[in-house]
C-alpha beads as a LAMMPS data file, in Angstrom:
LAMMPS data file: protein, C-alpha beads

244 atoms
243 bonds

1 atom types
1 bond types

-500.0 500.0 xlo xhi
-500.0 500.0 ylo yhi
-500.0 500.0 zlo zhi

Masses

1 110.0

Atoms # bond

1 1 1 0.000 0.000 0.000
2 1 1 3.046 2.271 1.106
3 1 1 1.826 6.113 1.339
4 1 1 -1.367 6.031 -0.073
5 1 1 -4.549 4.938 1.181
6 1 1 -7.739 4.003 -0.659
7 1 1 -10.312 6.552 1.454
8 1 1 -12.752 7.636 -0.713
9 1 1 -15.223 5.389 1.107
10 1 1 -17.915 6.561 3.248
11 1 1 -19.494 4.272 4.855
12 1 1 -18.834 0.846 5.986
13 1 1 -21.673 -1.642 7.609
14 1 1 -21.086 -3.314 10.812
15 1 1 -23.241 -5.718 11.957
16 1 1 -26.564 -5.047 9.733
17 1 1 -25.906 -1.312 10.906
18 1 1 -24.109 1.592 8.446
19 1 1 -20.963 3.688 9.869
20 1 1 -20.362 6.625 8.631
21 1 1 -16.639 7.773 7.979
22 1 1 -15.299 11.549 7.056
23 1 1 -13.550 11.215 3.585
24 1 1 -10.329 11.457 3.194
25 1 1 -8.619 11.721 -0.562
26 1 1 -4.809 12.313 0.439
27 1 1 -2.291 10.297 2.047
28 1 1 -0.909 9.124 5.428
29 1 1 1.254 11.636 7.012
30 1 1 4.670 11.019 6.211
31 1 1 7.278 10.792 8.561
32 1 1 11.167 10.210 7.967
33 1 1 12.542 8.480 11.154
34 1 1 16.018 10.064 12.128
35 1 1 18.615 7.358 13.607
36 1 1 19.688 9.609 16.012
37 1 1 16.261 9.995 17.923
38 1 1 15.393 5.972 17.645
39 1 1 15.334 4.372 20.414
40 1 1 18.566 2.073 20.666
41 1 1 15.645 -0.958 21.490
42 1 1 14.438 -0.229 18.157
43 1 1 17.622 -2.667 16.522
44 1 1 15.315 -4.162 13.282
45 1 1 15.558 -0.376 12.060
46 1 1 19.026 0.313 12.300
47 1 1 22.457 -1.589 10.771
48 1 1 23.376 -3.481 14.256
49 1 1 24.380 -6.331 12.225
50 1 1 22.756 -9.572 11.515
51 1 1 23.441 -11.025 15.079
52 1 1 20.774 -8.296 16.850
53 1 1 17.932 -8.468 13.873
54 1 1 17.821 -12.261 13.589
55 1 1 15.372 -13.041 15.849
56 1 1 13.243 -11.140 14.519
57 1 1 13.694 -12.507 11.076
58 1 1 13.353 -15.829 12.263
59 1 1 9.923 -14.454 13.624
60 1 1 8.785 -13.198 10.495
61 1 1 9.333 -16.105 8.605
62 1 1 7.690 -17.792 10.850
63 1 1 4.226 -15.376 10.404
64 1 1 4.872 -15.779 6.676
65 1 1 4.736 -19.474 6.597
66 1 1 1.889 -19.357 8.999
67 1 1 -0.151 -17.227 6.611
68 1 1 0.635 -19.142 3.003
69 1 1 -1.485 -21.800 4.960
70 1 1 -3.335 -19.801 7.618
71 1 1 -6.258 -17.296 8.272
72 1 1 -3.037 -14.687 9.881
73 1 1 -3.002 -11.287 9.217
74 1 1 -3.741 -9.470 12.543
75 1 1 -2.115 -10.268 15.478
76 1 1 -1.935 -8.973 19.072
77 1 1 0.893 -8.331 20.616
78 1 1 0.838 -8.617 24.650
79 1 1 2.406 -8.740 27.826
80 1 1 1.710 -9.584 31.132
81 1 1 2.853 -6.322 32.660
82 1 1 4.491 -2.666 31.759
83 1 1 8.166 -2.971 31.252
84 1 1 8.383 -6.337 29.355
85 1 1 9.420 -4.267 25.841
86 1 1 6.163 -4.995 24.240
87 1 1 6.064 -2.098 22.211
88 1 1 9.682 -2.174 20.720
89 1 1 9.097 -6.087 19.841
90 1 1 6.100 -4.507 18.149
91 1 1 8.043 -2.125 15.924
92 1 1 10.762 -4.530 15.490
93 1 1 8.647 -7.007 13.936
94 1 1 6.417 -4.617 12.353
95 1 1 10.305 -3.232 10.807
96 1 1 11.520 -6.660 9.975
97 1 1 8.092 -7.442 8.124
98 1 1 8.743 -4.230 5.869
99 1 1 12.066 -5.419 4.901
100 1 1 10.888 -8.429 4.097
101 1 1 8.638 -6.449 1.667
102 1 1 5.403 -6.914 3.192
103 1 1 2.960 -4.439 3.469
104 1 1 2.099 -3.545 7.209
105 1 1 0.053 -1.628 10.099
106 1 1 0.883 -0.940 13.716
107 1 1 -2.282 0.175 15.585
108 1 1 -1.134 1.221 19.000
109 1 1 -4.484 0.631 20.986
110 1 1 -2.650 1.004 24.081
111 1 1 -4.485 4.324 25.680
112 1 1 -3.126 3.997 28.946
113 1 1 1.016 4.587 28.307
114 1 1 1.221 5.000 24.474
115 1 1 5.085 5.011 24.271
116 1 1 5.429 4.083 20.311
117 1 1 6.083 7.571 18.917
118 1 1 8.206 8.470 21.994
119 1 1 10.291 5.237 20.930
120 1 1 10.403 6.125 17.221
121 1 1 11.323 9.994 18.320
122 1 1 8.524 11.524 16.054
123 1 1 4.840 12.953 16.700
124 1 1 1.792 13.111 14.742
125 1 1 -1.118 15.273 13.960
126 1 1 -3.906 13.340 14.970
127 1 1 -3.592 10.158 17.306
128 1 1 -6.128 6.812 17.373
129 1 1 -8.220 8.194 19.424
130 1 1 -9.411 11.105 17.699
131 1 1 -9.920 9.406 14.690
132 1 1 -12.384 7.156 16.127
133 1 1 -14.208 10.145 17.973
134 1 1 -14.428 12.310 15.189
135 1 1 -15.428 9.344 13.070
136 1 1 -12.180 10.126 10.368
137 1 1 -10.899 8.315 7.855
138 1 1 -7.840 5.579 8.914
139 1 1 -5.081 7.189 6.550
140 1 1 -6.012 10.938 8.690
141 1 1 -4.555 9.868 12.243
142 1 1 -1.577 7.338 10.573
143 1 1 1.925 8.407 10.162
144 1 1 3.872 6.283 6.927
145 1 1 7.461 5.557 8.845
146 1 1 10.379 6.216 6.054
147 1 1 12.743 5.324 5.011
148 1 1 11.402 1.355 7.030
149 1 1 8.075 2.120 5.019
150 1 1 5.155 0.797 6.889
151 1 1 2.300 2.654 8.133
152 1 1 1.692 3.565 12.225
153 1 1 -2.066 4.314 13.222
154 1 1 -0.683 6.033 16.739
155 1 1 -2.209 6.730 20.413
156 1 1 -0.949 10.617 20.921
157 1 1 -2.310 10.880 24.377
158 1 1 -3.212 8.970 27.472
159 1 1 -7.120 8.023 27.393
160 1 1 -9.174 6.721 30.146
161 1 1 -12.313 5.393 27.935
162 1 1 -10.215 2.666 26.028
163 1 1 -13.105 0.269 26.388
164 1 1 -15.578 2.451 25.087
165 1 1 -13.220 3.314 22.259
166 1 1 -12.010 -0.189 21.251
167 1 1 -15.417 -1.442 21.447
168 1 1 -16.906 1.757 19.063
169 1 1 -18.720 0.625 15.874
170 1 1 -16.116 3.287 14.540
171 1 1 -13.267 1.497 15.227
172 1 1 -14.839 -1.442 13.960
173 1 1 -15.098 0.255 10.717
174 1 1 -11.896 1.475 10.464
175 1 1 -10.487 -2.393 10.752
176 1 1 -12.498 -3.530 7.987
177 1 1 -11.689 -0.392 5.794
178 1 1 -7.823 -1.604 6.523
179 1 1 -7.700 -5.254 6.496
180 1 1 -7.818 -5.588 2.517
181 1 1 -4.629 -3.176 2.305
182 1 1 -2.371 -5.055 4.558
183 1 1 -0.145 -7.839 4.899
184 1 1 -0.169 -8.084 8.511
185 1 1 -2.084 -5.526 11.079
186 1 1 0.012 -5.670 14.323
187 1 1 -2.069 -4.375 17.413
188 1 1 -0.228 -3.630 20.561
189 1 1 -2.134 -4.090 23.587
190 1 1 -2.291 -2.512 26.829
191 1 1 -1.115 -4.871 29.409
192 1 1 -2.998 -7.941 30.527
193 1 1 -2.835 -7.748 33.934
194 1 1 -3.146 -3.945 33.926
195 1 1 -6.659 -3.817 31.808
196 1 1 -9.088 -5.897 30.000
197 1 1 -8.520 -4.302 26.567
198 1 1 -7.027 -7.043 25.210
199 1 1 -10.062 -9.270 25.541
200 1 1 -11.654 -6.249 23.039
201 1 1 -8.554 -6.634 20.834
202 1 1 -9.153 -10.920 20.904
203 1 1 -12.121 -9.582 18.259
204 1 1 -10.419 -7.689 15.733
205 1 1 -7.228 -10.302 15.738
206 1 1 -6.463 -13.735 14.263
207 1 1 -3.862 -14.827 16.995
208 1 1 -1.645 -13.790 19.559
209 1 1 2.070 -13.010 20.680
210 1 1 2.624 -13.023 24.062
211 1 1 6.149 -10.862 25.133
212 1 1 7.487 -12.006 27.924
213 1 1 10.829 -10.278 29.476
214 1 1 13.593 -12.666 30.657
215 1 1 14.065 -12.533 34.654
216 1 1 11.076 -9.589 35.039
217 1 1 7.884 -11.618 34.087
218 1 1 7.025 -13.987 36.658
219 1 1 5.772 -17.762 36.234
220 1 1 2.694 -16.712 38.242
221 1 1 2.200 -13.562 36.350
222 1 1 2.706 -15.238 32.931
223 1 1 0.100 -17.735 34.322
224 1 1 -2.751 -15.119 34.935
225 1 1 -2.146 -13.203 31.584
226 1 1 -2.362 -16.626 29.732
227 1 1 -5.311 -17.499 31.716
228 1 1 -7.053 -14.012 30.000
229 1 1 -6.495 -15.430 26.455
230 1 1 -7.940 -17.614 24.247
231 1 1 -5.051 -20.105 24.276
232 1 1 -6.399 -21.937 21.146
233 1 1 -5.102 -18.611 19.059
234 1 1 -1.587 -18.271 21.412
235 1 1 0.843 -18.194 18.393
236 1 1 3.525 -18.214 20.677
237 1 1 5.978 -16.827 23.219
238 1 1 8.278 -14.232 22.608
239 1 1 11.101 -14.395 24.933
240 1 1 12.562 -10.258 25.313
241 1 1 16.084 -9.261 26.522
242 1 1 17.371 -12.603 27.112
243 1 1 20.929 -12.464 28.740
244 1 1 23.760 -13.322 26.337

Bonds

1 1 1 2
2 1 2 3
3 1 3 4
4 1 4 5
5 1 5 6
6 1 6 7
7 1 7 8
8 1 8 9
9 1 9 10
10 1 10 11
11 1 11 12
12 1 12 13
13 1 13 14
14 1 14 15
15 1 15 16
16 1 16 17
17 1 17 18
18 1 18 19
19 1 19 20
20 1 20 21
21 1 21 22
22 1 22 23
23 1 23 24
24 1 24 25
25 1 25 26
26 1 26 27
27 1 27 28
28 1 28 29
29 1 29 30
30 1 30 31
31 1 31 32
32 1 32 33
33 1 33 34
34 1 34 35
35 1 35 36
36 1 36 37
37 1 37 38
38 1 38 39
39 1 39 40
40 1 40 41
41 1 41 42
42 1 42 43
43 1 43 44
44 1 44 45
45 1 45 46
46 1 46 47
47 1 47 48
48 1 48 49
49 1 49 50
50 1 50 51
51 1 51 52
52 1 52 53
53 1 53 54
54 1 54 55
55 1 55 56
56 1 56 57
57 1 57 58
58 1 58 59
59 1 59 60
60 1 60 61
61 1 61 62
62 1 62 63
63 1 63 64
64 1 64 65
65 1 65 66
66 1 66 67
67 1 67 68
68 1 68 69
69 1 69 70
70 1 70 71
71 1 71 72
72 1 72 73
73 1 73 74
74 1 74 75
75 1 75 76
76 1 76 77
77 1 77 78
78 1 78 79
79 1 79 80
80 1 80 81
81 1 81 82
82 1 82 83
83 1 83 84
84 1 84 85
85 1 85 86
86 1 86 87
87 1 87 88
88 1 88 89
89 1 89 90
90 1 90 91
91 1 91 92
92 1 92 93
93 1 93 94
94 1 94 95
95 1 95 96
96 1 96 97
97 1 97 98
98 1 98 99
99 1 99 100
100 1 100 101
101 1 101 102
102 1 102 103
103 1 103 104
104 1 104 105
105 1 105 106
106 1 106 107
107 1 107 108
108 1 108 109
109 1 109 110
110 1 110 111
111 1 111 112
112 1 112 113
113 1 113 114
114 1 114 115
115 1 115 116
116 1 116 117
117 1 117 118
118 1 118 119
119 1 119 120
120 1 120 121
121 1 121 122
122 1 122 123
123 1 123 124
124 1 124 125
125 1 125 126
126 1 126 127
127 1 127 128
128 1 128 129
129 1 129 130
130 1 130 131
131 1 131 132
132 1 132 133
133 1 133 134
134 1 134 135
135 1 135 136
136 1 136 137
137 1 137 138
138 1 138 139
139 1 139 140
140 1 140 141
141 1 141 142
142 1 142 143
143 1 143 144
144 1 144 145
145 1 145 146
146 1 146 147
147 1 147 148
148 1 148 149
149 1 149 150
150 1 150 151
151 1 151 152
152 1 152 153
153 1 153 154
154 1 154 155
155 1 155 156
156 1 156 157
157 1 157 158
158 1 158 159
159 1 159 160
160 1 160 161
161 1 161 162
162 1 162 163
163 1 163 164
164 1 164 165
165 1 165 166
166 1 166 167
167 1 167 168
168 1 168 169
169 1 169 170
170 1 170 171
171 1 171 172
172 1 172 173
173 1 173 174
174 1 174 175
175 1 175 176
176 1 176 177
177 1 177 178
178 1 178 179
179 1 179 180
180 1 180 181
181 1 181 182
182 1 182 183
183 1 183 184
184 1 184 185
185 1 185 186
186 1 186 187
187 1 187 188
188 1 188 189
189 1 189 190
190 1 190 191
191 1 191 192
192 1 192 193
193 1 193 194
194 1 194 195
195 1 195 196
196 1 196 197
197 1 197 198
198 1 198 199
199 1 199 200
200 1 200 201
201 1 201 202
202 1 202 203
203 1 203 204
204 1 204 205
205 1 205 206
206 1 206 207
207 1 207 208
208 1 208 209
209 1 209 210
210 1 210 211
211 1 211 212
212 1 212 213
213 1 213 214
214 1 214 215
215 1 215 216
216 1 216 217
217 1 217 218
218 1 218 219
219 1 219 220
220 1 220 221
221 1 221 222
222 1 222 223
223 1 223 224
224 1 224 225
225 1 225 226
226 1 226 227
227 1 227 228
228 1 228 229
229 1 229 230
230 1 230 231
231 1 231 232
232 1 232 233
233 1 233 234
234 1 234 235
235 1 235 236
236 1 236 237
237 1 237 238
238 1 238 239
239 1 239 240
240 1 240 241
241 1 241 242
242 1 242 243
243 1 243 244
């Protein structure tokens, strides 16, 4: 899809009812990333050498070979807890995916500590959350990342309703208006143990990632955030800042 967006539609139906989105006719806003404001977490978008980015590409062809076979294009990305590098596994992967020329979408439905532009050291216009408010159009609150070249629908600010915003018949419009343009949709989720949106999320997604952070997440901890999935569409573990 790369910069452009297809949003001359108007209105999308959900669930025998009609939403009604803002048009939109020009592209996402684009952003060039600058190496010196990434965040040094953010490896997959920088030359650290094969050695640091080879997890990840072990990842994606692992989601590739998945999908040739498999319903898998969105997946959630979780974590048990804050501080188990969720969101830079989340842009890594989304980065590796793009270099492996597929065509991808970060929605950062965490509203409690968005962190993803902070990591990337950029801003944007207009955030997730006022898009689904003000009922816009997906390509009028997402940032195109260059020179890595995939597409970041961001949370700007902190927001207290993310139920009521993750379950909107908006947002639910928005998803469908996306899914046909993407490879892989990559939604990074608020904690488990810190908030139920995830179990929102479950709806929207075809499987799951779980990141789990080497000698911080805790067997019991792991256990409850498991316990809030659907383990039948657990894709897997992914094991963060393990010691060399």
């Amino acid at each position: 899809m790369g910069k452009y967006t297809k949003d001359l539609e108007k209105l999308v139906r959900v669930d025998s009812s009609v939403v009604r989105l803002n048009q939109s006719i020009y592209p996402a806003q684009e952003v060039a990333l600058m190496p010196g404001r990434l965040d040094p977490r953010l490896v997959a978008f920088q030359d650290f050498g094969p050695h640091a980015i080879a997890p990840y590409n072990r990842l994606v062809v692992s989601l590739i070979a998945t999908a040739s076979t498999q319903n898998l294009q969105r997946v959630l990305i979780a974590s048990a807890q804050y501080g188990d590098g969720r969101t830079s596994v989340t842009l890594n992967l989304a980065a590796a995916l793009a270099r492996a020329g597929q065509r991808v979408l970060v929605v950062e439905s965490d509203f409690l500590r968005p962190s993803a532009l902070r990591l990337l050291g950029v801003d944007a216009e207009t955030g997730l959350a006022e898009a689904i408010t003000q009922g816009l159009a997906p390509s009028q609150a997402m940032v195109w990342l260059q020179p890595i070249g995939f597409n970041l629908l961001p949370a700007r600010a902190q927001a207290e309703n993310s139920a009521e915003l993750l379950a909107s018949p908006v947002f639910e419009a928005m998803m469908q208006m996306l899914r046909p343009e993407y490879d892989f949709i990559l939604f990074d989720s608020a904690p488990l143990l810190a908030v139920a949106d995830a179990n929102l999320l479950e709806l929207h997604t075809d499987a799951t990632l779980l990141v789990v952070r080497q000698g911080r997440t805790t067997t019991s901890q792991m256990a409850k955030a498991v316990a809030l999935l659907n383990e039948e569409r657990l894709l897997g573990v992914v094991l963060n800042r393990v010691a060399k």
